[in-house]
Structure formats: structure tokens, C-alpha cells
C-alpha positions in Angstrom: 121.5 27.7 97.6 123.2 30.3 95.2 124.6 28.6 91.7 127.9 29.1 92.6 127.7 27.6 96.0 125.9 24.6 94.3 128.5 24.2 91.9 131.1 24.1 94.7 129.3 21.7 96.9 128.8 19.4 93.7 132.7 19.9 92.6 133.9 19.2 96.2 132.2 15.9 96.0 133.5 14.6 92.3 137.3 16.3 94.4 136.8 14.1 97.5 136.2 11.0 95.1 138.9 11.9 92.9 141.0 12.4 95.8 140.4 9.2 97.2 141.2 7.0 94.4 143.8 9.0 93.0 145.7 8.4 96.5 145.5 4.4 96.3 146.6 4.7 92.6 149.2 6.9 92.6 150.8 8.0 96.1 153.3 9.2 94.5 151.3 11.9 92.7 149.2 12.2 96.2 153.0 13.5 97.6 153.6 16.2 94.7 149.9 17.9 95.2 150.1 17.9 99.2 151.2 21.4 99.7 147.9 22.1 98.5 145.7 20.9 101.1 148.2 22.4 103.5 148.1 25.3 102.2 144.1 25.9 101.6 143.5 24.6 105.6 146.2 27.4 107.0 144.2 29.9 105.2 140.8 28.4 106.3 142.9 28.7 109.4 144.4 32.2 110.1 141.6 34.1 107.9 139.1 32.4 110.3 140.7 34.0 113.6 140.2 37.6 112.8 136.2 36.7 111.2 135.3 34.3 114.4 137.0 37.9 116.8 134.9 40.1 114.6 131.8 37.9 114.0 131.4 37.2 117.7 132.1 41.1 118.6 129.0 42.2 116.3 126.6 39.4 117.7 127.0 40.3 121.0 126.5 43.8 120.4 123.2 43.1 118.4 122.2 40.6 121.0 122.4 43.4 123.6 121.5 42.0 127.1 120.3 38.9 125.1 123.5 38.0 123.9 124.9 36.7 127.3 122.2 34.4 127.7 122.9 33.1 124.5 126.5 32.1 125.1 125.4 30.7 128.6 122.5 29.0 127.1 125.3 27.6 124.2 127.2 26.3 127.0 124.5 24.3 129.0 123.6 22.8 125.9 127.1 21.8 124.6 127.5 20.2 128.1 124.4 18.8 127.5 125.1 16.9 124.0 128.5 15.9 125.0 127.1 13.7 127.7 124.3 12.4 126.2 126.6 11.3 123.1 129.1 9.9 125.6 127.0 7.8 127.3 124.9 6.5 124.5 128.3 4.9 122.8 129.1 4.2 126.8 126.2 1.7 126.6 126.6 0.6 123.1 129.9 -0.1 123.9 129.6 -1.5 126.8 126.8 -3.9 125.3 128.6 -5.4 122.6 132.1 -5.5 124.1 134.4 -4.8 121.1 137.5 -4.8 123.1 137.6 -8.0 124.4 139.8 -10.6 122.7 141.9 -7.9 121.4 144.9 -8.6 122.9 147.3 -6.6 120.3 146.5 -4.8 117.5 149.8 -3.7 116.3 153.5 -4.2 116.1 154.8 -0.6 117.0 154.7 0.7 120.2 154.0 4.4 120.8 157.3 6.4 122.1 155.2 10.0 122.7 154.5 11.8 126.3 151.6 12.1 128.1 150.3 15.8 129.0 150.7 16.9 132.8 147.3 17.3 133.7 145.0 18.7 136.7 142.6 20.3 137.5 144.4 24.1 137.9 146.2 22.9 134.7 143.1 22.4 132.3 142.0 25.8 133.4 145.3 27.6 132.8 145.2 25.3 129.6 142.1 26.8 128.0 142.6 30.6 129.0 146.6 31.1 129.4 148.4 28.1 127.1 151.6 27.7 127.6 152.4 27.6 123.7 150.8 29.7 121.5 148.8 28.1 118.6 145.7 29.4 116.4 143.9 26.9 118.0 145.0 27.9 121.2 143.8 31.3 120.8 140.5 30.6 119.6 138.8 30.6 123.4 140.3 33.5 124.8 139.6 35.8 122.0 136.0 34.6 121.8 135.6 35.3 125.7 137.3 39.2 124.9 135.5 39.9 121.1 132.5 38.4 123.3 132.6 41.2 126.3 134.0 43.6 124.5 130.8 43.2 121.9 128.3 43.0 125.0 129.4 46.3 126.1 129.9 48.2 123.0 125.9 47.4 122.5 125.2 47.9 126.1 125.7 51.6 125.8 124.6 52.2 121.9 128.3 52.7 120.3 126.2 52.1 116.9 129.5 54.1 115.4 132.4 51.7 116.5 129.8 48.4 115.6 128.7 50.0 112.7 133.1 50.2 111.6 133.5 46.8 113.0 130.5 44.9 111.5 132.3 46.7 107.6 135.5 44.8 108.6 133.7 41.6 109.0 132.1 41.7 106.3 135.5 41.8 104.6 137.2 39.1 106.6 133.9 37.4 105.3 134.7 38.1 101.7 137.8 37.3 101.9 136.9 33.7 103.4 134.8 33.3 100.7 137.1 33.4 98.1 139.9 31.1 99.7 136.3 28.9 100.1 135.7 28.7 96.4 139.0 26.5 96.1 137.5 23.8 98.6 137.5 21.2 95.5 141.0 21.5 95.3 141.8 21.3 99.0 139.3 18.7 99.4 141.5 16.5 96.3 145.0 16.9 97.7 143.6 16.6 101.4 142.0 13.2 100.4 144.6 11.9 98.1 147.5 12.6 100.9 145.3 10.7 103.2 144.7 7.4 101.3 148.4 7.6 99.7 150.0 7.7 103.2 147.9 4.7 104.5 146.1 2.6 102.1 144.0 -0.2 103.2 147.2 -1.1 105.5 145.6 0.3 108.8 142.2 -0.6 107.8 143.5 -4.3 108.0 145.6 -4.1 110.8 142.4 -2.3 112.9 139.6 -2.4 110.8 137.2 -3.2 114.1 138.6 -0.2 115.8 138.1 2.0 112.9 134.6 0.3 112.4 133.3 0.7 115.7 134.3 4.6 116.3 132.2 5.2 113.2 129.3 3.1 114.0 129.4 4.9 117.5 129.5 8.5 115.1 126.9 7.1 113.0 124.6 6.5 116.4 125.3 9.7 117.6 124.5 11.9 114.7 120.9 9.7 114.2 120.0 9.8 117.7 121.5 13.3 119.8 122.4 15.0 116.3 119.6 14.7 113.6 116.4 13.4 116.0 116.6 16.4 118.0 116.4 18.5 114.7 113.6 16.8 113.6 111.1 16.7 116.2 111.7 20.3 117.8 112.8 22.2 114.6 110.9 20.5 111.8 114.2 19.5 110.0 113.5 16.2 108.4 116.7 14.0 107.8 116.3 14.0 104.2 116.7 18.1 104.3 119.4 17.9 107.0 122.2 15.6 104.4 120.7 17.9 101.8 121.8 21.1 103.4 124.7 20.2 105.2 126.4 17.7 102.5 129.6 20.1 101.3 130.1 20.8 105.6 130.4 17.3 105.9 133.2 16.7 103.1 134.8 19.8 104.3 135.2 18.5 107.4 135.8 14.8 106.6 138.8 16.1 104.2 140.4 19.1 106.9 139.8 16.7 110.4 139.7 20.7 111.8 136.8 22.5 113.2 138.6 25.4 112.8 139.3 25.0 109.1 135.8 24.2 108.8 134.3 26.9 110.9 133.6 29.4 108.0 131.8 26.7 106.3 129.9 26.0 109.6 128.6 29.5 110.0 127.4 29.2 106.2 125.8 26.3 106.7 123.5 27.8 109.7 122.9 31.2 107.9 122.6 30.5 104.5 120.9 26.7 104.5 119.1 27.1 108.0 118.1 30.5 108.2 119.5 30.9 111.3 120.0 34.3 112.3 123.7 36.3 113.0 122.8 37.2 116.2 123.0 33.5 117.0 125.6 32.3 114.8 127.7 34.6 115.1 128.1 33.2 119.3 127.0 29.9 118.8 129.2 28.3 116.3 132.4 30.2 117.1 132.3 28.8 120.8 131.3 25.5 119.5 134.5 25.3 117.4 136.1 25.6 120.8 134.5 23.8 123.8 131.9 21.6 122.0 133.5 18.6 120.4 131.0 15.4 120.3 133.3 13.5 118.1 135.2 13.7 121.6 132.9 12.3 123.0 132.7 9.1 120.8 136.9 9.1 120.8 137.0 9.1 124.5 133.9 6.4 125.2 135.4 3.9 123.1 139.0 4.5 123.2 138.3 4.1 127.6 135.5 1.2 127.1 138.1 -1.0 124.8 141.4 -0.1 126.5 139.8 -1.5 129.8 137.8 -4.3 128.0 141.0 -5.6 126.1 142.7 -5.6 129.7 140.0 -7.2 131.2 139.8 -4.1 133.3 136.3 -4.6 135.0 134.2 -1.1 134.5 131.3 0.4 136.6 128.9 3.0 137.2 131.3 5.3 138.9 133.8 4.5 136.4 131.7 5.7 133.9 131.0 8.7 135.6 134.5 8.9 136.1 135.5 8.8 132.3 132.7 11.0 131.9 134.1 13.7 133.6 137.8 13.5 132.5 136.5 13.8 128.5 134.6 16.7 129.3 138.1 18.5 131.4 140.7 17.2 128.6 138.0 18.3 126.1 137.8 21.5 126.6 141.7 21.6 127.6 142.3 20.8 124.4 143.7 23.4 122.6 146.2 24.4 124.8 147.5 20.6 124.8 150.1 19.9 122.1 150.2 17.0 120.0 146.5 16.7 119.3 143.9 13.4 119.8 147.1 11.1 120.4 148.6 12.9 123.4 145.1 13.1 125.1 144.0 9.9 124.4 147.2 8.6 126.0 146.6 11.4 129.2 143.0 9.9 129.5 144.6 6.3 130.1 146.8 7.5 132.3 143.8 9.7 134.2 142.1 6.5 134.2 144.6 4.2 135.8 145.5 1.5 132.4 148.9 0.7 132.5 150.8 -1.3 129.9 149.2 -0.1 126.8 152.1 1.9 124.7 151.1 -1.0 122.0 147.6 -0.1 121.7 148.8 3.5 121.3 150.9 2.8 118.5 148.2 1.2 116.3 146.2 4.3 117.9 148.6 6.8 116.3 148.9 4.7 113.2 144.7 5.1 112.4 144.0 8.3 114.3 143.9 10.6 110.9 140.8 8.2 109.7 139.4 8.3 113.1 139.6 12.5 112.8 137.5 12.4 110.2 134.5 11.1 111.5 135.3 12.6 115.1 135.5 15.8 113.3 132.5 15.4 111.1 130.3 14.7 114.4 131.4 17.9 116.2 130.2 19.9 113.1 127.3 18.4 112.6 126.8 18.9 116.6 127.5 23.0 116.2 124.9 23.1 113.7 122.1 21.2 116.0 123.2 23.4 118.8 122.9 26.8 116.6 119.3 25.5 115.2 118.4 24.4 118.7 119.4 27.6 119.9 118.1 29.7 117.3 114.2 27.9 117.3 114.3 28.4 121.4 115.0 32.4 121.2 112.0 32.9 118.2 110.0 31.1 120.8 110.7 33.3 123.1 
């Protein structure tokens, strides 16, 4: 790690502690310094649009034929780790029943709409969203900087790669400066988070809160880390070592977008992982590959039904399975974020009557985001390792 990248990581972390505290202290203060944090993620933001186009352009022109394999290889094993994570907090879940008993958890009953989904909706949803976000725009222009890449290397246009590999590298630059300020993000970020809530939802919902993060916690040992360490020789000691100012950055932003140029660092610079890989592999995993998803839909599904005495079954499962995986990736053209879906998913499901539950839901989602957030990071770097170790294999 470079000195001033060290410096950084160890500056974020004394930020995200001083943002914290500072928060339960003095809100008041947390208010005055929020335009900060907003500020520093719409830059992560709209900076990384433009890098992800160009970064995913020059891999797949220096992949060459290789480079579509890559990206269909990336999304077998996204598929892959979604499911696996799903139904391992399924069963843990579904062990330990934490819904039932839970009758209410809150006073405030949620007044927002579901999303309008099917089938021919979550398609036009990921490649033709009706309103027009960054987020939104993330998939598409991967799928066009990703053809339009393959071909430019597919018949040598070394001179129009060459051209846009120098504009990358200063979309690159540029994200590099706006990443040196991550302490101060990571403070106001922190500090607006603990002065709007407190402790007040962590009493009010404390075993909701507790059991997403121990379902996190499981997935990041056991589909995340384990993984890394018995096909990639990464032990977990040199995993929280490499990948511990990704972690706050994500924990602090609750954006895989925001935290995307991080991401790609992480891979490159801590993992050796080369561009050819990265440069495919994490920009589609910002998009489609959300474990923390996962996690959110087992357990929101699982307790919903428990706390309802809803009785749940194989097919259900499979069911719920298959739903997380369509919202998932219909995500970004959905507005309104984790709330609306996980309010569609009911519906999808068939639970009625639980406009309560989503108002404590709304009230804690921001500290569920962080963890949810943290997990899909942490899953883009498995996958771009996994990925990376199986084409120097080959």
C-alpha cells in the first residue's frame, strides 16, 4: 500500500469514529456539516459513470475474444453467490425463528407505494427505466462500453483504445483526488447518520437490526471470505487487512456506486488482480450482484411470515428465492430504494396487513444499508479474485 493511501485508510477510520460519536453528542453540529457527505458521494457518483463506461470499454478490448467469457463467467458466478448467501440466512433463519412473537415493532405505519412489478416489467426496468437516475444508467452503459470494447479489440483499433484507455486514466485521476477526501465524507456521512437516529431505533428494533447483521456476518465468513481462502490462498487475516478502508467506505456511503472506485482499487492495487478482469468484473457487480440483497430479502420474507404465523416451505423458499434474484437486479430502475422493494416483495409474496412492520422498516433501513452494502462489496471483490485466479489457471 502507497503512504498516502495508508494515511487515508488510517484517517478514514479515526473520521468514521469521530463521526460517530460526534453525531450522538452533537446532532446539531451533525446537521451543519451534512452537505459534506452529500456532496463527496455525488462526486463518487457522477465521476464514477464516465470511469466504470471507460474502464469496462478498455477491458474488453484487451480481453479480446476472452473478454466475453469473462462477463458471462461474472454472471454465473454472481447468480451463484446470491443464492448460496440467500439460502444459508434461509436456514439460519428459519432455524432460530426470530420473527415469531413479534407482533409489532413500531408505532408508525408506512404510507409509501409498492412498485408495479412483472416479469416484462423487471426487464424493461434494468435496460429501458422509466426515470432516469445514475444508478439507473449504470447497466445499460456497461452492456454498450462492454460491446463496443469487444469489438474495437476484435478487429485491432489499437488507435481508438489507445485514445480511450488516456481518457480513463484521467477520469481515474480525477477519482483519485475526490478519494483523498474520504475522511471527510466518511465524518459528515457518519455523524448525519447517528444524529438523525440515536440509539432510538436500535431500541425500538434492536433484534431486527441484530439479526440482519449476524445473517451479514455469516455470509461474509462462510460464501465471502472461506471461498478466498481455500481456492485463492487469501487468509482472513490479509483479507480485513486489505480491504479495511472498502469496508468504511462503504459502511459510511450505503452505495455501491459511490464505493465502486474504491472497489476497483481494492482488487488492483491490494489483490493484484489484473485490469483485464476488473475492469468487467467489478463494474457489473456494482449493478446485478448485490449479496447484501440477499440477506435483506431472506430475513425481511422469513420474519414478515414468521411474525404472521405465515407457515413457510420448500417451494416457498424457492419462491422467495426467485423474486430477490428478479427485484434484485430490477433495482435500479425502481424508485425509492430498499423500502419500496422490500414492500413489492411482500406483496409478490402474498403478506397482507403489514404497513406497521414497514414503518419500523423505513425507520431502521439506513443502519440496515450499511451492512447490506458492506456485504455486496465485499462479494465484488470475491467474485473479481475468484475470477481473476480461474483465468491464470487457465
Amino acid at each position: 500500500m502507497k503512504v498516502r493511501d495508508r494515511i487515508v485508510s488510517w484517517t478514514t477510520l479515526l473520521c468514521f469514529v469521530i463521526g460517530a460519536v460526534l453525531g450522538l453528542i452533537r446532532p446539531d453540529w451533525a446537521q451543519k456539516i451534512a452537505f459534506i457527505g452529500t456532496a463527496y458521494v455525488t462526486a463518487l457518483k457522477y465521476l464514477a459513470l464516465p470511469a466504470l463506461i471507460l474502464s469496462v470499454f478498455s477491458a474488453a478490448g484487451k480481453g479480446g475474444r476472452n473478454a466475453a467469457g469473462v462477463l458471462v463467467r461474472a454472471l454465473v458466478l454472481f447468480v451463484a453467490l446470491f443464492s448460496v448467501t440467500f439460502l444459508l440466512c434461509a436456514v439460519l433463519y428459519s432455524v432460530f425463528s426470530p420473527g415469531r412473537g413479534f407482533l409489532q415493532l413500531g408505532q408508525t405505519a408506512w404510507q409509501g407505494e409498492r412498485a408495479s412489478i412483472s416479469f416484462g416489467g423487471i426487464f424493461k426496468n434494468i435496460f429501458a427505466p422509466e426515470k432516469i437516475s445514475v444508478n439507473s444508467l449504470y447497466f445499460p452503459s456497461l452492456l454498450v462500453a462492454f460491446a463496443a470494447g469487444w469489438l474495437i479489440g476484435l478487429f485491432k483499433l489499437d488507435k481508438i483504445r489507445k485514445g480511450t484507455a488516456a481518457l480513463e486514466r484521467f477520469f481515474l485521476r480525477l477519482l483519485s483526488y475526490v478519494m483523498v477526501t474520504t475522511p471527510l465524507g466518511v465524518l459528515s456521512l457518519m455523524a448525519t447518520c447517528t444524529g438523525t437516529f440515536g440509539f432510538d431505533a436500535l431500541k425500538t428494533s434492536g433484534a431486527y437490526v441484530a439479526w440482519a447483521y449476524g445473517g451479514c456476518v455469516l455470509a461474509l465468513a462462510a460464501v465471502m471470505i472461506l471461498p478466498l481462502w481455500l481456492f485463492c490462498k487469501v487468509k482472513p487475516r490479509q483479507y480485513f487487512a486489505r480491504t479495511g478502508r472498502l469496508f468504511l467506505t462503504a459502511l459510511s456511503t450505503c452505495s455501491s456506486a459511490a464505493t465502486l472506485p474504491e472497489t476497483m482499487r481494492t482488487c488492483r492495487e491490494e489483490f493484484g488482480v489484473s485490469d483485464e478482469i476488473t475492469g468487467v468484473v467489478a463494474p457489473l457487480g456494482c449493478t446485478v450482484h448485490m449479496c447484501g440483497g440477499a440477506v435483506s430479502f431472506s430475513l425481511l420474507g422469513l420474519f414478515v411470515m414468521q411474525m404472521t404465523g405465515q407457515p413457510v416451505s420448500a417451494a416457498t423458499l424457492f419462491i422467495m428465492l426467485l423474486f430477490s434474484l428478479l427485484l434484485n437486479m430490477g433495482a435500479p430502475g425502481i424508485p425509492g430504494g430498499g423500502i419500496v422493494l422490500g414492500a413489492t416483495y411482500l406483496s409478490m409474496l402474498g403478506v397482507e396487513h403489514v404497513e406497521l412492520f414497514l414503518g419500523m422498516y423505513a425507520g431502521i433501513y439506513r443502519l440496515l444499508d450499511m451492512a447490506y452494502t458492506s456485504l455486496n462489496v465485499a462479494g465484488d471483490v470475491t467474485a473479481n479474485l475468484l475470477i481473476d485466479r480461474w483465468e491464470k489457471k487457465r
